[in-house]
Every structure is written in structure tokens, then in C-alpha cells.
C-alpha positions in Angstrom: 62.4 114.2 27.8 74.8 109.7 24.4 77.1 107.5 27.3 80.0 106.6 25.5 88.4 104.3 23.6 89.6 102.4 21.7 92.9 100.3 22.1 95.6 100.9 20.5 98.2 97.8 20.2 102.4 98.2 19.8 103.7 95.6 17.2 106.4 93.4 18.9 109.8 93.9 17.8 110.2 90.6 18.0 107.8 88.2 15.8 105.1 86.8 17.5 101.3 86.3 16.7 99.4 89.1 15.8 97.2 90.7 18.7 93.3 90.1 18.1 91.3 92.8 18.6 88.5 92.3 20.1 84.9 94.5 20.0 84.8 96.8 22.6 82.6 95.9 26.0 79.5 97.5 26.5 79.2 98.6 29.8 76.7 97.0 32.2 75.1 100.6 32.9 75.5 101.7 29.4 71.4 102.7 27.8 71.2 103.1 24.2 68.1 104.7 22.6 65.1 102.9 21.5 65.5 102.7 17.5 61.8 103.1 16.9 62.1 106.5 19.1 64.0 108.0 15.7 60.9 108.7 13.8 60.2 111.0 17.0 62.4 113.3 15.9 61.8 116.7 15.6 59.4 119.9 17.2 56.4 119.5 19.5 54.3 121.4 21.2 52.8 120.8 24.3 48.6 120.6 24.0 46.9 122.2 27.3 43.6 120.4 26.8 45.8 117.4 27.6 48.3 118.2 29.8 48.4 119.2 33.4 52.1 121.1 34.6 51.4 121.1 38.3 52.6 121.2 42.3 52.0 119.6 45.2 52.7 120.7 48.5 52.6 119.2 52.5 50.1 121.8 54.4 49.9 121.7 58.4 52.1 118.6 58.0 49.5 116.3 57.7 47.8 117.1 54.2 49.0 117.8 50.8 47.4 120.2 48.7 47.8 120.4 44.9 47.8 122.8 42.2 48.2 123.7 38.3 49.3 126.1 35.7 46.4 126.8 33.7 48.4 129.1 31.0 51.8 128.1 29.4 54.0 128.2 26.5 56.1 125.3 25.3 58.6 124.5 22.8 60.1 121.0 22.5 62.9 119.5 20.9 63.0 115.5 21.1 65.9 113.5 19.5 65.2 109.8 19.8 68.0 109.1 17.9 70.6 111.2 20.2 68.7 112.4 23.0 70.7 114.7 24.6 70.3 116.8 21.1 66.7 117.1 23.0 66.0 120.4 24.8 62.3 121.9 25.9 61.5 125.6 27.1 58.9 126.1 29.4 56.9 129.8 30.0 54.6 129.4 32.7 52.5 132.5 34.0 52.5 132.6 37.4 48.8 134.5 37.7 46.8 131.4 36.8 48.0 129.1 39.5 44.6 126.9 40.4 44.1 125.1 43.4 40.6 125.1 43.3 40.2 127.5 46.3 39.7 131.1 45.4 41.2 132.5 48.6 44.4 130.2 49.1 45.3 131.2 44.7 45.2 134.5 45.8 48.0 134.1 48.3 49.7 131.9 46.2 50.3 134.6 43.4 50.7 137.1 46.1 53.8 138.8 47.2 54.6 136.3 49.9 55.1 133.4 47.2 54.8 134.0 43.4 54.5 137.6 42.9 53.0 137.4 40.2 52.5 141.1 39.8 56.3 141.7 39.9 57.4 138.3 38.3 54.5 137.1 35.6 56.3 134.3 34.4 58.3 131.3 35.8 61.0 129.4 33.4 62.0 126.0 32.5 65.1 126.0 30.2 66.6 122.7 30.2 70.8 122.6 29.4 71.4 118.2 28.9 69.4 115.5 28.6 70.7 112.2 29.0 68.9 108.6 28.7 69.2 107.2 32.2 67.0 104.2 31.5 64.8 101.9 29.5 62.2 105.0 28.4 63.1 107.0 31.2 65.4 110.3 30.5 67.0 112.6 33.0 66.7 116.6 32.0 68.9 119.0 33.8 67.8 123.0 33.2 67.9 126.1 34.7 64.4 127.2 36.9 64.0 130.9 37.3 61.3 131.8 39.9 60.7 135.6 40.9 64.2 136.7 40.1 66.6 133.7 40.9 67.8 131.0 39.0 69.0 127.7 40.2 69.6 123.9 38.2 66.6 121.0 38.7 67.0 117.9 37.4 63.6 116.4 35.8 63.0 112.6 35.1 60.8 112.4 32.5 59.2 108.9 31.8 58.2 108.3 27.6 54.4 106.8 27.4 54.1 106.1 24.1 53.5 107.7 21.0 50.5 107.5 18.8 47.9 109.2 16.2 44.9 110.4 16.8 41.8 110.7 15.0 42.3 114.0 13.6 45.9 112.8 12.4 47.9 114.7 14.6 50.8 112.5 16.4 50.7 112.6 19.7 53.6 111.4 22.3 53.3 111.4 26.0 55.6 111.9 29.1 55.2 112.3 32.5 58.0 114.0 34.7 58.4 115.2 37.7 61.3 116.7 40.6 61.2 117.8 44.2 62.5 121.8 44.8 62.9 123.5 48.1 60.9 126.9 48.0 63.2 129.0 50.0 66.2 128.5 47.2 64.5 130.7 45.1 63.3 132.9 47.9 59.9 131.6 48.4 60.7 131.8 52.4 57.2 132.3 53.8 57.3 130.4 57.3 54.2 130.4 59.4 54.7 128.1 62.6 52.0 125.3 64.0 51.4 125.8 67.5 52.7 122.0 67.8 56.0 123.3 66.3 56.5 122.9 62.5 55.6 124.7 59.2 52.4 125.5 57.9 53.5 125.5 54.7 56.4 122.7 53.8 59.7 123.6 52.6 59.3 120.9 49.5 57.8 121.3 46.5 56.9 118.7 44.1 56.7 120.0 40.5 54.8 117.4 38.4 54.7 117.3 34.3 52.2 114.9 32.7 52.8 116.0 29.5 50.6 115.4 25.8 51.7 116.9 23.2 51.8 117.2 19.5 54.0 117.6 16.8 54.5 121.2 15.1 54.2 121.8 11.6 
């Protein structure tokens, strides 16, 4: 969207065979980049008309309503030789949250969640990236929402990589983690009659990410 001693043997002062060294063990967890990911290497940029950087969220505890950013800015760094060289930086603009009803974006972006007036943007700036599995990486960074900032951790799952028909490479991920609003002071908390929030606590963030390589 890297887990790497060596012995050292003491010559007998007495003669005796030489020790063998033998190749280190790989450890059973150990997961080493894909060599055809190297060509990968290098900028990218996410493509909107492609991509959807959205939320999802349980409402009345019984339904789940979801949501996009409709304006962004990217900038992406992906080392498939090393990948925890990798790095991305997300701007997202809090004013063009869509849920596809009118009334319920306007209290999204209002002052009792977003803000967008007094906070325009939201921030993804990730700080390591590690391969935790066969095309599947694990992105820690720093989230800044209104004015707080707090570490996520991202899986991000590689889709493949291709060119299109205009030439452009192309190279998809998907990604996605769960955050709890009120961390980052988003503590709204209207009560059910039944007991319970309106609005859940959780928030699933979810990336499903095209994009193409910078020139």
C-alpha cells in the first residue's frame, strides 16, 4: 500500500573439524515481496473517475449508511522492491462528503461532525508500511480529523497492475480500517428510545483505490 543475525563460530583451541555453516532459516511468518512488484516502483496518482475513498456507518443500529469523498488529493509512493520505502498522502475535503441525501450531507459537514467550515480538509499521512501477506500490506499513518491526530493502521490489498488503452499504467488496491469517531472528537450522541446510539461509535473508512503512474 522488510522483516528481517548471523552466527558467528569460536575456533576450538583444540583441533577438531571445522564447524559448517549453514544458510540461515527463513522464518515460517517471514513474507518477502513479489519480484514482478519491482517494476512498480515509483509515483502514482490516484484517478477519481476510478476510485471511490469512502465510509460506512451503523444508523439506528439496525442499518448502515454509506458515504464518499467526492474531492481529494493524493500522492503515492510504492516500492515493490522494499515496501516499507512506500508512503502515500491523502488530502481529503471534508465539504464534499456524498451520501446521496441532501439533508443528512449537510449535517455531516456540519459543526456537530466534520466542520467543514472550520476544518476543510481531513489527512492521511502514512509513517511504515510493511508486507504482512501474500499481496496484502499493512500501512500505519497519522489521521488528522477537525484538529486531532491519532495513528490507524490500513490493510491495503494489491489487485493487479495493468495498461490501459490510452497507455497509462494502472495498479489497483483496495484498503480499508475501522476508527471510533469520538477519538477525534466526533462525539455526537443522540439516544434511541430503545436505549442505544443513533449514530454508531465505528466508522469504517474504505479505499478502493485506481490509480496511475505520474510522469
Amino acid at each position: 500500500m522488510n522483516l528481517f543475525g548471523r552466527n558467528s563460530f569460536q575456533r576450538r583451541a583444540q583441533p577438531s573439524p571445522a564447524p559448517v555453516a549453514t544458510a540461515p532459516v527463513a522464518s515460517a511468518t517471514a513474507v518477502l515481496p513479489d519480484p514482478e512488484l519491482g517494476g512498480l516502483t515509483g509515483d502514482w496518482l490516484i484517478d477519481p473517475a476510478h476510485s471511490r475513498i469512502g465510509f460506512s456507518v451503523r444508523h439506528a443500529m439496525v442499518t448502515t449508511v454509506r458515504g464518499a469523498f467526492t474531492q481529494y488529493e493524493s500522492r503515492l509512493y510504492f516500492d515493490g522492491r522494499d515496501p516499507a520505502r512506500s508512503r502515500a498522502d491523502l488530502v481529503l475535503y471534508t465539504a464534499s462528503v456524498d451520501t446521496g441525501v441532501e439533508q443528512r450531507d449537510a449535517h455531516v459537514v456540519g459543526r456537530q461532525f466534520l466542520d467543514s467550515a472550520t476544518y476543510p480538509r481531513m489527512t492521511f499521512t502514512s509513517t511504515t508500511v510493511r508486507l504482512a501477506g501474500k499481496d496484502v500490506y499493512l500501512m500505519t499513518g497519522d489521521l488528522t480529523i477537525r484538529d486531532t491526530t491519532r495513528p490507524v493502521d490500513l490493510e491495503l490489498t494489491y489487485i493487479g497492475h495493468v495498461t490501459d488503452a490510452f497507455g497509462d499504467e494502472r495498479v489497483g488496491f483496495d484498503g480499508t480500517t475501522t476508527i471510533n469517531r469520538s477519538d477525534w472528537g466526533l462525539t455526537y450522541d443522540a439516544r434511541l428510545v430503545q436505549g442505544g446510539s443513533m449514530v454508531s461509535e465505528k466508522v469504517r473508512l474504505q479505499f478502493d483505490i485506481a490509480a496511475i503512474r505520474a510522469t
